[in-house]
Residue, then its C-alpha position, 0 to 999 in steps of 0.5 A: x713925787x706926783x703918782x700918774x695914778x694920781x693926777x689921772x684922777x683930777x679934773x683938768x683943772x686940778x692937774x693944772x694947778x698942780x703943774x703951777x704949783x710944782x713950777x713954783x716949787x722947781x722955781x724955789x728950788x733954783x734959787x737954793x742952787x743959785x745961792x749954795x743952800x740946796x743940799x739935795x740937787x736931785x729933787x731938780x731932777x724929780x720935779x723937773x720929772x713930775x712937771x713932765x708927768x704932769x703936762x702930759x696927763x694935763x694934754x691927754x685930757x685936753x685930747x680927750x675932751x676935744x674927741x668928745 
């Protein structure tokens, strides 16, 4: 789990490439699902959750450089 604490401190390019990354890891993550091997479903919901997070900060960023 991505702390907001966290992903405030990263520059905007970081916090994009942690969004890809955790899209990439939701995406594996589907895939256990789809094939019977995912034993925790609830790690969906987290990281659906912390791309959440993420895209936000990434667009509170954006807003703010654009202000600048």
């Amino acid at each position: 789990m991505t702390k907001a604490k966290d992903l405030r401190t990263k520059d905007a390019a970081g916090v994009e490439a942690e969004v890809k990354s955790l899209q990439k890891a939701h995406f594996g993550l589907r895939m256990q699902k789809a094939t019977q091997q995912l034993n925790n479903t609830a790690t969906l919901r987290s990281t659906r959750r912390d791309i959440a997070r993420a895209k936000t900060i990434l667009a509170q960023k954006r807003a703010e450089s654009a202000k600048s």
